[in-house]
Every structure is written in structure tokens, then in C-alpha cells.
Biopython code that builds the backbone (N, CA, C, O; Angstrom):
import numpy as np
from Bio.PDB.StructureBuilder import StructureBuilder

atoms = [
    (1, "UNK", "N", (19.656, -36.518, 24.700)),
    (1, "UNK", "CA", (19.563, -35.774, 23.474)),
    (1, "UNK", "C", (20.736, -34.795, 23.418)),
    (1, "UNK", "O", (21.072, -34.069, 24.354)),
    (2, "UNK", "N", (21.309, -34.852, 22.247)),
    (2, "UNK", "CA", (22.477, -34.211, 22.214)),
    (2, "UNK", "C", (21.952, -32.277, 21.560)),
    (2, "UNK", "O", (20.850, -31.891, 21.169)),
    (3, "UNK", "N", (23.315, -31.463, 21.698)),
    (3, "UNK", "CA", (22.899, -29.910, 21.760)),
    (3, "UNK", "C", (22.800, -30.131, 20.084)),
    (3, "UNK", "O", (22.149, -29.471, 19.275)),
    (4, "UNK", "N", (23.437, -30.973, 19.920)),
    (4, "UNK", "CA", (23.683, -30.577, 18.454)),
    (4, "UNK", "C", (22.915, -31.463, 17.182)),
    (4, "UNK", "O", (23.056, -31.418, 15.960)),
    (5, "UNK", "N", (21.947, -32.370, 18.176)),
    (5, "UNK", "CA", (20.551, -33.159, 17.484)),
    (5, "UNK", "C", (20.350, -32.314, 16.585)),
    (5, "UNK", "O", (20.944, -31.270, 16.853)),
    (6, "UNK", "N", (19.705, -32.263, 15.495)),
    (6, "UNK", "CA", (18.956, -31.583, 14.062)),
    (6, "UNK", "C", (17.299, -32.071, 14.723)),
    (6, "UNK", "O", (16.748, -33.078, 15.168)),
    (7, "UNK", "N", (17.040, -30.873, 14.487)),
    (7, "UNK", "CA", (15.362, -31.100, 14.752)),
    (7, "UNK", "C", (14.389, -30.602, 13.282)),
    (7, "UNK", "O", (13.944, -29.469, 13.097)),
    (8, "UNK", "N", (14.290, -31.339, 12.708)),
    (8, "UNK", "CA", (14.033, -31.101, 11.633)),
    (8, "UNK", "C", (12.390, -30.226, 11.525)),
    (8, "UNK", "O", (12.133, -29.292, 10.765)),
    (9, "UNK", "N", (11.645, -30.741, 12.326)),
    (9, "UNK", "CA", (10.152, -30.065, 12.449)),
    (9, "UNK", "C", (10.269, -28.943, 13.274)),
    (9, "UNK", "O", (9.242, -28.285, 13.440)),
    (10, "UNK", "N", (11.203, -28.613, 13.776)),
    (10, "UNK", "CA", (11.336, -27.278, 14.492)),
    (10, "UNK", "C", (11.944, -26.476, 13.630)),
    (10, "UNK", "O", (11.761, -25.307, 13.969)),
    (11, "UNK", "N", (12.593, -26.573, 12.656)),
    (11, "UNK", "CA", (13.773, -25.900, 11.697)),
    (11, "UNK", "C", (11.883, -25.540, 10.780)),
    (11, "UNK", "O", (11.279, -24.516, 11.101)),
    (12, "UNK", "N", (11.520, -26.114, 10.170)),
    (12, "UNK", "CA", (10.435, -25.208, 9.198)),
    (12, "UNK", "C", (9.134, -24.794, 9.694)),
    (12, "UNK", "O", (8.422, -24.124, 8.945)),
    (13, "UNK", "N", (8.667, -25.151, 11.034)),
    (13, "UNK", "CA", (7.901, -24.798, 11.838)),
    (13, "UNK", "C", (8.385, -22.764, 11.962)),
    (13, "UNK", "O", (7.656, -21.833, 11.621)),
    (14, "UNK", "N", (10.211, -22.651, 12.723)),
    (14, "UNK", "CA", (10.565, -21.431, 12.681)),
    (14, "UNK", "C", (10.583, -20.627, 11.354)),
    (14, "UNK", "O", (10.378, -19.415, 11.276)),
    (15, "UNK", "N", (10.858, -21.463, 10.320)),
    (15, "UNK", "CA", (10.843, -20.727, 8.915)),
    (15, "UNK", "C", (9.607, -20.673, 8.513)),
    (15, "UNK", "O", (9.644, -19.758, 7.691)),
    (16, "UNK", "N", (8.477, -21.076, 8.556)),
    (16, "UNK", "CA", (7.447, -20.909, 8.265)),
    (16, "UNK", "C", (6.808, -19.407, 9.222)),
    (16, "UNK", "O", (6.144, -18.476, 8.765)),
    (17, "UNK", "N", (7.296, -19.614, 10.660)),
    (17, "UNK", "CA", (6.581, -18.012, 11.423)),
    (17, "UNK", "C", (7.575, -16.974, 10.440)),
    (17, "UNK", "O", (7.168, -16.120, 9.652)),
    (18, "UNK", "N", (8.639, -17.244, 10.674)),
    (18, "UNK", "CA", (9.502, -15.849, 10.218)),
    (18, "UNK", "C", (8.794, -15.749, 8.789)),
    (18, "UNK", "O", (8.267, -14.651, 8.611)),
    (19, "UNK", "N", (8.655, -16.720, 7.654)),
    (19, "UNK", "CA", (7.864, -16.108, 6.397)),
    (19, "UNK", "C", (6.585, -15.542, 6.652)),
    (19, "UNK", "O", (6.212, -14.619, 5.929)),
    (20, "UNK", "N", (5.599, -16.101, 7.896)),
    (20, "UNK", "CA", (4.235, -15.671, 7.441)),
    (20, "UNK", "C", (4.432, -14.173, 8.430)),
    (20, "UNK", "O", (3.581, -13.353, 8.084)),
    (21, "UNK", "N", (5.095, -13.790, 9.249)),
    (21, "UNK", "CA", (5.341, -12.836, 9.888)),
    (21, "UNK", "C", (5.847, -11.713, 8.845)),
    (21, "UNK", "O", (5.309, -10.606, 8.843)),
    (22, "UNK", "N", (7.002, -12.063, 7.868)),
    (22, "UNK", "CA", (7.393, -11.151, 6.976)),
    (22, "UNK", "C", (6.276, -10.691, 5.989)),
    (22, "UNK", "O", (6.214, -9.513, 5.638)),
    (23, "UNK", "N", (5.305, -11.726, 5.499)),
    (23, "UNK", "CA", (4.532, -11.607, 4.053)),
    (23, "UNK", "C", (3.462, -10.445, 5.275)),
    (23, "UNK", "O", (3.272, -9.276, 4.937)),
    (24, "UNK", "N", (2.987, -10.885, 6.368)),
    (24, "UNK", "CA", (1.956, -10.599, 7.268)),
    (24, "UNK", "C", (2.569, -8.620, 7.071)),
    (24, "UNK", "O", (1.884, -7.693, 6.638)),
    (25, "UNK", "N", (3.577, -8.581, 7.418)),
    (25, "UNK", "CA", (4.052, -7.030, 7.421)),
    (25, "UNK", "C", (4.007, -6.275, 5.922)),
    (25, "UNK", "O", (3.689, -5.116, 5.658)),
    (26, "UNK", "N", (4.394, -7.239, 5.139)),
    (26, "UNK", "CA", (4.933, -6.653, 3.636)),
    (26, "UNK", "C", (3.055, -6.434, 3.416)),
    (26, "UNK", "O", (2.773, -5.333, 2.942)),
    (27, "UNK", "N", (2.167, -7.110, 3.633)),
    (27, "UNK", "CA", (0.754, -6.939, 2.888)),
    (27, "UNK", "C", (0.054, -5.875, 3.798)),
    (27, "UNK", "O", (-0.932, -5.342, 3.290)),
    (28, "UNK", "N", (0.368, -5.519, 4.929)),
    (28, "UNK", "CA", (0.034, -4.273, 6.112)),
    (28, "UNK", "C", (0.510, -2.939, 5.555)),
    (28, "UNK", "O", (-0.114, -1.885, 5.669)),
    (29, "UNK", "N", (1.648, -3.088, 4.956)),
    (29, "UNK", "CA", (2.647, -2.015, 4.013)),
    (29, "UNK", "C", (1.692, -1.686, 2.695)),
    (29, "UNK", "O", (1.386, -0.651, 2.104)),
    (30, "UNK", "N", (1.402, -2.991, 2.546)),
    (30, "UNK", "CA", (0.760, -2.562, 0.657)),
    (30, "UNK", "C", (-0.591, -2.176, 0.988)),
    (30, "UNK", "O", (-1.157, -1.618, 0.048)),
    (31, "UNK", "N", (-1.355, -2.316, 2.151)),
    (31, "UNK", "CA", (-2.780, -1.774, 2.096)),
    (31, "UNK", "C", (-2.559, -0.477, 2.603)),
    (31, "UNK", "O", (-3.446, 0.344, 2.370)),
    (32, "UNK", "N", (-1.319, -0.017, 3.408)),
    (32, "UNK", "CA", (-1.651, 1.226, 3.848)),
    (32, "UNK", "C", (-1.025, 1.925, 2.574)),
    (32, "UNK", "O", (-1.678, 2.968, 2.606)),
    (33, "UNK", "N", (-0.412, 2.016, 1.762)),
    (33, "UNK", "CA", (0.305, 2.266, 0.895)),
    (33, "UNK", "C", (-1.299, 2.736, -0.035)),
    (33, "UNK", "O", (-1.825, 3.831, -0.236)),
    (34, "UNK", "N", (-1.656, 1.429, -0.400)),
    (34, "UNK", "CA", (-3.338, 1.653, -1.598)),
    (34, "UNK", "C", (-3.770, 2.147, -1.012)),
    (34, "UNK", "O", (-4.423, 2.899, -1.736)),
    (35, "UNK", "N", (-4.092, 2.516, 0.463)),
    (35, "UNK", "CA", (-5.193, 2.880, 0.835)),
    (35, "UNK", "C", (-4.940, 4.855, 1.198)),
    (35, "UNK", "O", (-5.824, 5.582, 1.654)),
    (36, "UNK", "N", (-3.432, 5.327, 0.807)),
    (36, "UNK", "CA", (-3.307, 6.227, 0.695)),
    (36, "UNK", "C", (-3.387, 6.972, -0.756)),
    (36, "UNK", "O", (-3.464, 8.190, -0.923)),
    (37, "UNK", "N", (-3.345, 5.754, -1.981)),
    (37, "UNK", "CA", (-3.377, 6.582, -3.256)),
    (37, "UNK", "C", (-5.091, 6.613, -3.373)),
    (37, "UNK", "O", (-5.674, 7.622, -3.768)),
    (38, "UNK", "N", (-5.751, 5.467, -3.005)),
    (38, "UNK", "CA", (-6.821, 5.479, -3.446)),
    (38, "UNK", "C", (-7.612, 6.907, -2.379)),
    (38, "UNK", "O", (-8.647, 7.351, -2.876)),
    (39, "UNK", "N", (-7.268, 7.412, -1.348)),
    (39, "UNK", "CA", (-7.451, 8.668, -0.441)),
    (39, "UNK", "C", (-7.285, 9.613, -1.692)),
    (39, "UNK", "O", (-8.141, 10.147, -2.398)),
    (40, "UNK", "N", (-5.986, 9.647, -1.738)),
    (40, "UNK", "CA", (-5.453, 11.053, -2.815)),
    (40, "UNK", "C", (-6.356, 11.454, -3.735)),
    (40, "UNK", "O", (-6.858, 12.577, -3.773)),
    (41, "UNK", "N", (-6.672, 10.158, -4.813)),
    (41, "UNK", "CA", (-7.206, 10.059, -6.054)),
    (41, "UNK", "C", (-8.495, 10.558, -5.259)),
    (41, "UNK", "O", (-8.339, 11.743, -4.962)),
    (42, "UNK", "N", (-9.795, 10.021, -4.785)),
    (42, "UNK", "CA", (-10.751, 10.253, -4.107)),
    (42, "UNK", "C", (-11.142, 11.998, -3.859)),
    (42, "UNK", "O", (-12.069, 12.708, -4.249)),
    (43, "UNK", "N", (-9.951, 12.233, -3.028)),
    (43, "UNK", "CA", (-9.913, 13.941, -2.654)),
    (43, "UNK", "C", (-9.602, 15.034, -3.781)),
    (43, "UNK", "O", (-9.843, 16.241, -3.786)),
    (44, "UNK", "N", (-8.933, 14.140, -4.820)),
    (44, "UNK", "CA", (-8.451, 15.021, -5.798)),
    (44, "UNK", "C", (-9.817, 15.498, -7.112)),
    (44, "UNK", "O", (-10.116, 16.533, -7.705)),
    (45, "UNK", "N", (-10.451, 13.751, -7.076)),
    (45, "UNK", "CA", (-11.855, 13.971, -7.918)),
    (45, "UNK", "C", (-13.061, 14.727, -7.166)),
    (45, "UNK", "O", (-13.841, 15.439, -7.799)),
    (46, "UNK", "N", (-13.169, 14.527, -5.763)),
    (46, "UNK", "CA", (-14.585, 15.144, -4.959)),
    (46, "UNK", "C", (-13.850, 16.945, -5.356)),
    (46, "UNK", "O", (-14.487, 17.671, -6.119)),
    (47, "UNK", "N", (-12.889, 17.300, -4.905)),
    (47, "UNK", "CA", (-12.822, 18.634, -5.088)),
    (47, "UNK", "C", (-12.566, 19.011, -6.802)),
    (47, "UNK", "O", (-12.306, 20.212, -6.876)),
    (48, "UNK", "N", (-12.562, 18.483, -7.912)),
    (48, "UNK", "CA", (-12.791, 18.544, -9.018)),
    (48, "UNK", "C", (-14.497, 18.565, -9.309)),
    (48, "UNK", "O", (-14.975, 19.349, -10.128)),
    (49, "UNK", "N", (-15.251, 17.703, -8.611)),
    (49, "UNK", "CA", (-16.360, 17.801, -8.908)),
    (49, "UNK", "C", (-17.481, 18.602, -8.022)),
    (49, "UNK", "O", (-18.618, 19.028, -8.223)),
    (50, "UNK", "N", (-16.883, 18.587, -7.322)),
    (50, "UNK", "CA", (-17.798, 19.280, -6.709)),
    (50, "UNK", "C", (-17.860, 21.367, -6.474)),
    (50, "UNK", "O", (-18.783, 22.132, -6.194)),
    (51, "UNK", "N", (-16.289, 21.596, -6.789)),
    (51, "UNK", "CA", (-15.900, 23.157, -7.237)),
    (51, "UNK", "C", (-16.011, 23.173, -9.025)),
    (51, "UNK", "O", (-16.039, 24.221, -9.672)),
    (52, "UNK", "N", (-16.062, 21.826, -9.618)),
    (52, "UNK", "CA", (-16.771, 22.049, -10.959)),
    (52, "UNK", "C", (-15.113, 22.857, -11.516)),
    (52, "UNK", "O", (-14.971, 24.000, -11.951)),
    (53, "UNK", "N", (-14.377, 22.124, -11.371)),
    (53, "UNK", "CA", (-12.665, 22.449, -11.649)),
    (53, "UNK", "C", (-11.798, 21.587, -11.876)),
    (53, "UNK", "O", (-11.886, 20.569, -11.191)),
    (54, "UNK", "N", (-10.630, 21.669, -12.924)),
    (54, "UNK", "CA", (-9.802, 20.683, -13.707)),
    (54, "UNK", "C", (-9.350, 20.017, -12.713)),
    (54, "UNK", "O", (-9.932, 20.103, -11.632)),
    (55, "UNK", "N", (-7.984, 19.046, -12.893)),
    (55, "UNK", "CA", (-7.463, 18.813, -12.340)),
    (55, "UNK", "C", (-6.088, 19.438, -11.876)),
    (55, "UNK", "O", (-5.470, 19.061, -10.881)),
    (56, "UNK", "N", (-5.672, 20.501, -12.781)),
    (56, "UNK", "CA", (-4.373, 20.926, -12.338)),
    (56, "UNK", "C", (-5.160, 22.223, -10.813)),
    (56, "UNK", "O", (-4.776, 22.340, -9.649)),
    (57, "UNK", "N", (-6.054, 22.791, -11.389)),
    (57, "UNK", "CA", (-6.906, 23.474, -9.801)),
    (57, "UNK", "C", (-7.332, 22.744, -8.903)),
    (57, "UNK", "O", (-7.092, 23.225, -7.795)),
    (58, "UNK", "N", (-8.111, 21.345, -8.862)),
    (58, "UNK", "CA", (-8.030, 21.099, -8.037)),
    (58, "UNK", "C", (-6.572, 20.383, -7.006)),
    (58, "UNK", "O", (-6.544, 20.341, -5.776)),
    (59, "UNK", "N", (-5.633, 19.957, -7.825)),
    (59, "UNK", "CA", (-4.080, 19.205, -7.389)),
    (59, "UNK", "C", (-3.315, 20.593, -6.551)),
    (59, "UNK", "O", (-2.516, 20.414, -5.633)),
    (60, "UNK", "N", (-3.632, 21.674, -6.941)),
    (60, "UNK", "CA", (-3.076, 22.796, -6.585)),
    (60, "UNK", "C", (-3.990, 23.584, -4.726)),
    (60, "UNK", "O", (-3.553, 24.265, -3.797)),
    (61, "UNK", "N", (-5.455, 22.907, -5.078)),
    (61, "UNK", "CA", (-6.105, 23.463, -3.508)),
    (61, "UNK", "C", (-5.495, 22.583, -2.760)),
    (61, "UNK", "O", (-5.054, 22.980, -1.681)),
    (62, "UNK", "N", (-5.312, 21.128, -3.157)),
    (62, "UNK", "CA", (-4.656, 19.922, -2.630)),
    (62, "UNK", "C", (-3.290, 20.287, -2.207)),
    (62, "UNK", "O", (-2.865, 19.849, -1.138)),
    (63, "UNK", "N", (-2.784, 20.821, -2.728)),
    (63, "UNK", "CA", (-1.491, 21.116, -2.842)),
    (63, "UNK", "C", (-0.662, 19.822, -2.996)),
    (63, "UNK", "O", (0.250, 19.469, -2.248)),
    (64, "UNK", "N", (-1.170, 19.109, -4.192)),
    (64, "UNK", "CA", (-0.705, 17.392, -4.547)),
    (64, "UNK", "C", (-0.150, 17.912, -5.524)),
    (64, "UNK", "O", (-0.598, 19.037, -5.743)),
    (65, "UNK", "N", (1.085, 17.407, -6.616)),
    (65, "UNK", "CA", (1.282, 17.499, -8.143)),
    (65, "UNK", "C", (0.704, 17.012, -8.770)),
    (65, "UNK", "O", (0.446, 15.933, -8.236)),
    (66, "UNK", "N", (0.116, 17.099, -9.958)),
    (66, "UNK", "CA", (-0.831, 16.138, -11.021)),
    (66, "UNK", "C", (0.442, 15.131, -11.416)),
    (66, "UNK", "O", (0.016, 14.201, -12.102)),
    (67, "UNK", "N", (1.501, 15.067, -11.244)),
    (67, "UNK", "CA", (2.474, 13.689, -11.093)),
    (67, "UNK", "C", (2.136, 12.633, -10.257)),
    (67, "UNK", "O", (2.054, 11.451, -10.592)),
    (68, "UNK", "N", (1.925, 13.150, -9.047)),
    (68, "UNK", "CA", (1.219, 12.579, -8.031)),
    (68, "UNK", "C", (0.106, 12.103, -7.895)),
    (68, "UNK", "O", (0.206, 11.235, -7.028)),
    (69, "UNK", "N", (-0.811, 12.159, -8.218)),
    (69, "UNK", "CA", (-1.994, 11.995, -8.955)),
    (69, "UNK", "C", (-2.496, 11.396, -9.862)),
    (69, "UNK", "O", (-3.654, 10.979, -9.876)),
    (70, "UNK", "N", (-1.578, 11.266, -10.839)),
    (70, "UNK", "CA", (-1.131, 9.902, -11.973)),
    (70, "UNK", "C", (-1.258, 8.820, -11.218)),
    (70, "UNK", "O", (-2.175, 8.001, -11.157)),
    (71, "UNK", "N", (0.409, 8.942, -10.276)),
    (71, "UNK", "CA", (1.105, 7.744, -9.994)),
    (71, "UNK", "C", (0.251, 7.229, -9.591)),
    (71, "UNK", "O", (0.022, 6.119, -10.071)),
    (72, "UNK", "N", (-0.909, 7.889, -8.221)),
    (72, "UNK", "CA", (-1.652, 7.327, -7.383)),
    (72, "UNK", "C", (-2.711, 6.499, -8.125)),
    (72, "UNK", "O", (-2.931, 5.304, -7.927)),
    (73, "UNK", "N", (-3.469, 7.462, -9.194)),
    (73, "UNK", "CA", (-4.455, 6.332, -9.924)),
    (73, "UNK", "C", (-3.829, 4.982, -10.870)),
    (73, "UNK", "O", (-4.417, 3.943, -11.170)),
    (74, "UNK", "N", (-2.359, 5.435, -11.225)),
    (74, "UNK", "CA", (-2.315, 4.476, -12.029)),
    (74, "UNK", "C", (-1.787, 3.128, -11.260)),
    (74, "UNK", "O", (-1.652, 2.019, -11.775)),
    (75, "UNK", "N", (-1.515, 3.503, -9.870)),
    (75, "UNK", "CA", (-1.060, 2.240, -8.990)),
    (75, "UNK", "C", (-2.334, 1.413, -8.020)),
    (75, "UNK", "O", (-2.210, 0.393, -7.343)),
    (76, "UNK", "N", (-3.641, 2.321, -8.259)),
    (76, "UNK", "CA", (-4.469, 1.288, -7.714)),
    (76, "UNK", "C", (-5.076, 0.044, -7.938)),
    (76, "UNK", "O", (-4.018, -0.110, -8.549)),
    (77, "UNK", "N", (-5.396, -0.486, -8.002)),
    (77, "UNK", "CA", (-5.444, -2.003, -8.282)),
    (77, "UNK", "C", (-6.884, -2.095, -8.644)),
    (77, "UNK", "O", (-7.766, -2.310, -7.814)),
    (78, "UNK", "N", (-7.170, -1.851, -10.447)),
    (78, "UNK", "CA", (-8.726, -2.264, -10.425)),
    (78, "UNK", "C", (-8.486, -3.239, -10.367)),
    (78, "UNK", "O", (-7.420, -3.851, -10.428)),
    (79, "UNK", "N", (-10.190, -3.705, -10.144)),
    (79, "UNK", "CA", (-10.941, -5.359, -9.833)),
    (79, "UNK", "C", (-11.239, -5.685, -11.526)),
    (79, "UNK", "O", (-11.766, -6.744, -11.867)),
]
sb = StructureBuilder()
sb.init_structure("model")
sb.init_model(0)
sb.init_chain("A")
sb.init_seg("    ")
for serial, (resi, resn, name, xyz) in enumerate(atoms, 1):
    if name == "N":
        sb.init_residue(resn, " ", resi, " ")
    sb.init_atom(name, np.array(xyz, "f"), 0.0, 1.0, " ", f" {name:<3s}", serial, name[0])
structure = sb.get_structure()
């Protein structure tokens, strides 16, 4: 067998780990990512409801921006 044979089932066997390895990281990224706006949003409404206070008072005990707070609800992913 020569060095320079083409192995054709080894060539997408390796491209197939390196994709499911990349998608495997990129979707580890996007849950910790949601799983920090959907935190934010969460902490930002319990201390709104439960001190019985807007949102710019409660974003401010948070010490979050109500920019921040947007972004976060408007990037979670309803069902």
C-alpha cells in the first residue's frame, strides 16, 4: 500500500468527527449562553415580584441595564 493511496472512508469518517465535534461545542455554547439570559430574565422578574417593583428598580438592585434585560428576554427561545 502506497503513502499516497486515497482512503476514501477514512477522509469522511475524519470529517464527519471534526463536524460533530464542532456542532457538539457550538450547541454547549448556545445552552450556556440561554441558560444565562433565561437566569437574568428569571432574577430580574422574582425581584420585581416579589419587592412588588418596576423593572428599571428591580434591573438597578440587579445591577443589570433594562437593555440587558430586553436582549435577554427577547433572545430566549419560546416553545
Amino acid at each position: 500500500m502506497s503513502i499516497y493511496e486515497y482512503n476514501e472512508e477514512y477522509v469522511k469518517k475524519t470529517l464527519f468527527e471534526d463536524g460533530y465535534d464542532a456542532g457538539k461545542l457550538d450547541g454547549i455554547e448556545k445552552g450556556m449562553e440561554m441558560g444565562n439570559w433565561i437566569t437574568l430574565v428569571n432574577s430580574v422578574e422574582a425581584v420585581m415580584k416579589n419587592m412588588n417593583i418596576n423593572l428599571e428598580q428591580a434591573c438597578k438592585i440587579l445591577d443589570v441595564s433594562v437593555e440587558d434585560y430586553h436582549k435577554a428576554k427577547d433572545n430566549i427561545i419560546q416553545p
